[in-house]
N, C-alpha and C positions, 0 to 999 in steps of 0.2 A: 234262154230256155233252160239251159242246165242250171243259173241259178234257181232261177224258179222251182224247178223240180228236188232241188235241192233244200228250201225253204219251205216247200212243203214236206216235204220228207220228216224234216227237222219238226215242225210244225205237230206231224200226228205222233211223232215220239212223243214230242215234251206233256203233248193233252193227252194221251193214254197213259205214262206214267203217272200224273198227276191222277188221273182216274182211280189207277190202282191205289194208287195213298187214300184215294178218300173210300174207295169199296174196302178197305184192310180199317180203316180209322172206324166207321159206321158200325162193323159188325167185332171187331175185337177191341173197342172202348179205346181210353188215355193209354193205357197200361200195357196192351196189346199191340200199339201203333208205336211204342216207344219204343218196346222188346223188337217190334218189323224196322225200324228206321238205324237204330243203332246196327242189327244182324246187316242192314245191306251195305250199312256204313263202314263196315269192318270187312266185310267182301273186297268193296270197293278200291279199298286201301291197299290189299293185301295182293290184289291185284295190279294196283298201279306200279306199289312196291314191286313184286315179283319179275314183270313184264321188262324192264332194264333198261329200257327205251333202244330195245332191238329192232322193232319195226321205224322208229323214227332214222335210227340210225340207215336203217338199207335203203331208205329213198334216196340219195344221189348217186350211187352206184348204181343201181335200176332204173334211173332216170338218166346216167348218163352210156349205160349198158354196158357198165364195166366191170361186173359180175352176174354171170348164167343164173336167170331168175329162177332155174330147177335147184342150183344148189345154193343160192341164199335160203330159197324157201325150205329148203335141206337142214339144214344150217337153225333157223328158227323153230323148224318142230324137233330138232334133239334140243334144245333148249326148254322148249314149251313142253317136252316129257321129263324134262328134268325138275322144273319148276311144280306140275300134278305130282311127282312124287314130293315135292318138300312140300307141299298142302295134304298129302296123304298124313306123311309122318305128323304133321303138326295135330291133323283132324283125330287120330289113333291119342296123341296127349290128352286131347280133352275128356277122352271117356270114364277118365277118375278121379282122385285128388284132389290138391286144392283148384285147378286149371279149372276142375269140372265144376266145381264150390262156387268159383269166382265167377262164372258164366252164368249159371243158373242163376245166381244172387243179380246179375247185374244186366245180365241180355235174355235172361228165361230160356236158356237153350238146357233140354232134358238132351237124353245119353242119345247119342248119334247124331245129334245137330250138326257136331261138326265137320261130318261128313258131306252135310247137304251145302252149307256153306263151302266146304271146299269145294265141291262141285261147279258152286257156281262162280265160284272166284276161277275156277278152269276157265270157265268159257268166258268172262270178260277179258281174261289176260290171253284168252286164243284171239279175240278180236281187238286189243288191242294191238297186239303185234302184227296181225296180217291183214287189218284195214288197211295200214302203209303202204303195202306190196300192191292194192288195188290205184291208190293213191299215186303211186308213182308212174303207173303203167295209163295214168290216164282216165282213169274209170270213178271218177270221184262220184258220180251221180251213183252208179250200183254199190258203193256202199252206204252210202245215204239210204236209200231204199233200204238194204237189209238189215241196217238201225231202226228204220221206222216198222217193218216186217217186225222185226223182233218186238218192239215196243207194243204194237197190238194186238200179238198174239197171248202177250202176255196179259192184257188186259183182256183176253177172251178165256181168256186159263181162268183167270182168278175171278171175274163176275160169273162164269160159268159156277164153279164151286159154292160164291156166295148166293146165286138163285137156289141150289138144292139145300142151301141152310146148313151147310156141314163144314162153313169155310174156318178155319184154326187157324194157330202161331203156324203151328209145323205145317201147314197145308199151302198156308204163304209163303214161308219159305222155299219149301220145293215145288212150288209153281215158280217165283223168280228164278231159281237153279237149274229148272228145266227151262224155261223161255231164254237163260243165257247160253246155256249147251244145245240146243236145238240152234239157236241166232251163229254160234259157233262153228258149228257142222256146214251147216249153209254156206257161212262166208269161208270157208275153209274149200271147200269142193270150186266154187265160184273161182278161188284163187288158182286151182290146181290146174282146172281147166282155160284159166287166165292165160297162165306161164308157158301154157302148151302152143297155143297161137303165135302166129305173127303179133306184133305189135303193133297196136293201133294208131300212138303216136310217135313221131321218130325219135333217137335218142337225142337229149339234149347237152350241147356244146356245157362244159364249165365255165364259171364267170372269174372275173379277177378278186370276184370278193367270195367268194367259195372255196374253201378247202381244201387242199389238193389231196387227191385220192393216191393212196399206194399203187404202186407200176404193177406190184406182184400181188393183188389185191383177190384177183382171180383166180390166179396161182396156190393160193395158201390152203393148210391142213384147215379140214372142215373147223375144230380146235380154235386156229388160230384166228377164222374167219368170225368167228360168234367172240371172240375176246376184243378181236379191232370193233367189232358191232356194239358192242357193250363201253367200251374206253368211251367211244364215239357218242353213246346215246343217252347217255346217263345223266349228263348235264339239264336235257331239251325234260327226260323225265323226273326229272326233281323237279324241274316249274309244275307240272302236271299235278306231283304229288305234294306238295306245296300248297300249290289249287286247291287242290281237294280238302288238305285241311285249314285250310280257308273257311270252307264252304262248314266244316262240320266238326272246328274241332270244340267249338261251344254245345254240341251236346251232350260231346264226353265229360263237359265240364257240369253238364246241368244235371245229367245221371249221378256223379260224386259228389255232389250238395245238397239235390235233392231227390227224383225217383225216375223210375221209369214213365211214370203217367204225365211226371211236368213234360220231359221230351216227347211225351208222343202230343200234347197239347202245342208244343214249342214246334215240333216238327210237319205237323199243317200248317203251321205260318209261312214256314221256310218253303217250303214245298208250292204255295201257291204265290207269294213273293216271286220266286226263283223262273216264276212263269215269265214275267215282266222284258227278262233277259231274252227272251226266246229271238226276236228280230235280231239284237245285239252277238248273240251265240250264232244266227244261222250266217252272217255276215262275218265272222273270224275266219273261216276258209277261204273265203274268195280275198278277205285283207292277207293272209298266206301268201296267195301267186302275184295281188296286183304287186304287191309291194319291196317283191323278188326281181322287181324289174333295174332296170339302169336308174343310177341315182341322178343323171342328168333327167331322165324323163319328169317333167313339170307338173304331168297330171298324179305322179305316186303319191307325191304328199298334197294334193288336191284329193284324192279319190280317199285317201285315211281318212284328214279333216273331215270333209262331209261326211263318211259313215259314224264316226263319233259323235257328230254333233247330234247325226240323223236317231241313232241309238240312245242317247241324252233326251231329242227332245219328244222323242215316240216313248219310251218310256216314263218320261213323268210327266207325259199328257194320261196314260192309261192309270198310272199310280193315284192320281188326285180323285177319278172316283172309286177307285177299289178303294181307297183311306174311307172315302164315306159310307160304301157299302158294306164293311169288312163284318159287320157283325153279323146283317142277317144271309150274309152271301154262305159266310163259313158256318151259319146254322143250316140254312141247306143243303151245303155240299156235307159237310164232314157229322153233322146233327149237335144236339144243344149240351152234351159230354165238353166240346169247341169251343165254349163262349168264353173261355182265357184267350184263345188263337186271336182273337182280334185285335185290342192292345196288343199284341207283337207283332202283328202284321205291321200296326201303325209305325210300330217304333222300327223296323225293318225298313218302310218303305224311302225314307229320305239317304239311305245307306245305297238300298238297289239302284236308284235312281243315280245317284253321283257313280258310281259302279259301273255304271253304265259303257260309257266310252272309255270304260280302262278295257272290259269286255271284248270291246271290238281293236282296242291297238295292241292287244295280247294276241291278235294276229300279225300284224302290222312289223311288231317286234321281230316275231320268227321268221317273215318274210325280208326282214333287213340282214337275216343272220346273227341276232342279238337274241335268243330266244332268255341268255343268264338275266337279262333286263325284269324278263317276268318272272322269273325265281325271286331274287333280292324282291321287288315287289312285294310278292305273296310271301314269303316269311318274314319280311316288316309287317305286313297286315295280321298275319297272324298270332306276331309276338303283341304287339299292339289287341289282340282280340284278346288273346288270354290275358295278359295285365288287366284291362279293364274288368274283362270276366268276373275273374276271381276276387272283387270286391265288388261289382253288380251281380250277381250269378245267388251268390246265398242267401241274400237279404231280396232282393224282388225275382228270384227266378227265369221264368222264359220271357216277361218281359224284360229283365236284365240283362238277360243273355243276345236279347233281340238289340238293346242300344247298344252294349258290347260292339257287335256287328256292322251296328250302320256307323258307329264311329270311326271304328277301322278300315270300314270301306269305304268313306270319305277320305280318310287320309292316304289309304294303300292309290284310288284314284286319282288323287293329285300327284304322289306320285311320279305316276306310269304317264300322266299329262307334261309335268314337268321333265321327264326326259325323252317325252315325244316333240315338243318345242324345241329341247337341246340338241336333237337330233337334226331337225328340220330345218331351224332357226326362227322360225316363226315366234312373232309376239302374240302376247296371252292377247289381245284385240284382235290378230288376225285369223288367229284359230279359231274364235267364236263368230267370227264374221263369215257373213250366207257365203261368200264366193273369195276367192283369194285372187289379188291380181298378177 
C-alpha cells in the first residue's frame, strides 16, 4: 500500500513537471525554454551543492534515537540559515559587472533574477535536508505526497499565468521559486510537528555493517553536531551532485557552442526521455530498505535483480513507440518551434533505456552501505559525456549532445551492473534470468 501510494506520488510529480516544461516551451519559444531549463539547472545544483548532505547524514542517529530529533532539527535550520545567507550574498553579486554580463548573455536573467533564483534554491535545499528527518521517523509516504503537492501546484501556478497570456522568463521563474518555498514551508511545519510526537516507529538496533555512532553524539556543541553531520554526509551527497550533472552537464555544454534556443530544443527531449525512468526512479526507495537487510537473506539480491530487469524491460518496451512517435508527439506537446526534439529523443532513447537498471541499483547501492559505488559511477559517466560532448556538441548540436548522453549512459550502466554482480556474485546469465535459484 505505501508503495503504491508512493508511485503515485512519484507518478503526478514527474507528469506535472513535465507539463510545466511543455506550458514554458509553447508560449516562450527555443529561446525562452533554454533561458527556463538552464535557470532551474543552476538552482538545482546550487542547491544540491549547498545542502552538504546533512539530512542524509541524520538518518541513523534518528533512526537509531541517538540524537533529540528537536535538536538535530535545531542543528539543520542554523545550517539552512547560513547557507540562504551565502545565496543572498551570491544573488546581491549578480546585480552588476561582468557576473550580471555573463548571465544576461547566457541565461537571460535581467537585474534581480538573482534573487529569485536564490529563492528558490532555499526551498529545494530546505527540502532536501529535512525530507530525511521525515524518512527516518518512518513517514516516507508524507513526503512523497508533499513532492507531488509541490509538483502540481506548481503546474497550477504557471498554466494559470499561461491561460491569462501574460506568462514570461521572469513569471516562470518566480512561479518555480515560489512552488519551491511554499513545498518548503509545508514540509518544514510537517517536520516540526513530526519531532513533537511519539514515534511512530520504534528506534532501530544498529547493524554490524553500519557505522558506529559517536557515544557523545548527543552530547555535543550544536557546532560540533552539524560538522560530524557534514564529515558524515558529504560523501552520500557527491553521488547526488554527480547525478545531477549527469543529467545536465551536456547543456551547459550546448549553450557554449551554440545558443540558448539549441538547449531549449535539446532540453524537451531530455525532459520527455527522462519520463521513461519514472517506474525505475519510484522503485530506488524501496531498493534503499530492502537491500539494508542481512546479507544472508536470499531474497536481497533476488528482489534487486528483478526490479532491474523489471525497469530495463518496462522501459524499453515504452521507448520503442515513443522512437516512432517522437515527431508528431513533441509537435503536440511542445508545437512545431520542436521539430529538432525528435532526432534527440531518438538518439537519447537507447541511453535511457540501458540506464535503466543502473537507476534502480543506485538504490540498492545505498542500501548495502556503498553509496561511493554510485559517485565513481556518475563521474565516470560524466567525464565520458563531456569527452564525447565536446567533439559531437559543435558540429551536430542537440542531437550531439543527445548521443554524447546515451553513450555514456550505456557505459556508466554497465558499470554500476558489473559491480552489482561483483557484489552479489551472480553471473551475467543469471542476472538476466526471470528467477534466480
Amino acid at each position: 500500500d505505501a508503495a503504491g501510494r508512493i508511485l503515485l506520488s512519484r507518478v503526478g510529480q514527474v507528469l506535472a513537471n513535465a507539463a510545466v516544461v511543455m506550458v514554458v516551451a509553447q508560449t516562450l519559444g527555443p529561446t525562452g525554454q533554454g533561458h527556463y531549463s538552464l535557470t532551474v539547472a543552476v538552482t538545482q545544483l546550487a542547491a544540491a551543492l549547498l545542502a552538504g548532505g546533512l539530512g542524509l547524514a541524520a538518518v541513523p542517529p534518528l533512526r537509531q534515537d541517538r540524537v533529540s530529533g528537536r535538536r538535530l532539527v535545531l542543528a539543520q535550520l542554523v545550517w539552512t540559515a547560513a547557507m540562504v545567507g551565502v545565496l543572498l550574498v551570491a544573488a546581491a553579486a549578480t546585480l552588476g559587472g561582468s557576473a550580471a554580463r555573463f548571465l544576461a548573455a547566457q541565461l537571460g536573467w535581467e537585474r534581480g533574477f538573482g534573487f529569485l533564483v536564490a529563492g528558490a534554491a532555499a526551498g529545494l535545499l530546505t527540502y532536501e535536508i529535512f525530507s530525511y528527518d521525515l524518512l527516518a521517523r518512518g513517514r516516507v509516504v508524507v513526503g512523497a505526497v508533499i513532492n507531488g503537492v509541490r509538483a502540481l501546484g506548481h503546474l497550477v501556478v504557471v498554466a494559470a499565468i499561461g491561460l491569462l497570456g501574460v506568462l514570461s522568463f521572469g513569471l516562470a521563474v518566480g512561479a518555480f521559486a515560489l512552488a519551491q518555498a511554499l513545498g518548503a514551508v509545508t514540509l518544514l511545519v510537517v517536520v516540526l510537528r513530526e519531532i513533537r510526537r511519539p514515534r511512530s516507529t520504534p528506534p532501530m538496533r544498529a547493524t554490524a555493517a553500519d557505522e558506529p555512532l559517536p557515544a557523545d553524539l548527543g552530547r555535543r556543541p550544536l557546532g560540533s553536531l552539524i560538522s560530524w553531520c557534514l564529515s558524515r554526509g558529504w560523501v552520500g551527497q557527491l553521488s547526488a551532485v554527480a547525478y545531477f550533472l549527469l543529467l545536465r552537464v551536456d547543456q551547459g555544454l550546448l549553450v557554449h557552442f551554440r545558443d540558448a534556443a539549441e538547449v531549449g530544443i535539446y532540453s524537451v527531449a531530455v525532459y520527455v526521455g527522462e519520463m521513461l525512468w519514472l517506474l525505475p526512479g519510484a522503485m530506488t526507495p524501496l531498493l534503499v530498505h530492502t537491500s539494508a537487510g542481512s546479507a544472508a537473506d536470499p531474497l536481497r539480491d533476488l528482489t534487486a535483480s528483478r526490479a532491474a530487469r523489471a525497469g530495463f524491460l518496462i522501459t524499453g518496451a515504452v521507448a520503442i513507440p515513443l522512437a516512432l512517435l517522437a515527431d508528431p508527439l513533441l509537435t503536440l506537446l511542445a508545437g512545431g518551434a520542436y521539430a529538432g526534439s525528435a532526432p534527440a529523443l531518438r538518439a537519447l532513447l537507447p541511453g535511457i533505456v540501458a540506464f535503466a537498471p543502473a537507476a534502480v541499483l543506485a538504490g540498492d547501492f545505498i542500501g548495502r552501505g556503498k553509496p561511493h559505488w554510485n559517485t565513481q559511477a556518475s563521474l565516470l559517466t560524466v567525464a565520458i559525456n563531456v569527452a564525447i560532448g565536446l567533439v559531437l556538441i559543435p558540429r551536430y548540436g542537440a542531437v550531439g549532445a543527445a548521443w554524447a548522453s546515451s553513450v555514456a549512459y550505456v557505459i556508466g550502466a554497465t558499470v554500476m551492473v558489473a559491480r552489482f554482480r561483483q557484489a552479489t556474485g551472480l553471473r551475467l546469465r543469471t542476472f538476466l534470468r526471470r528467477r534466480i535459484d
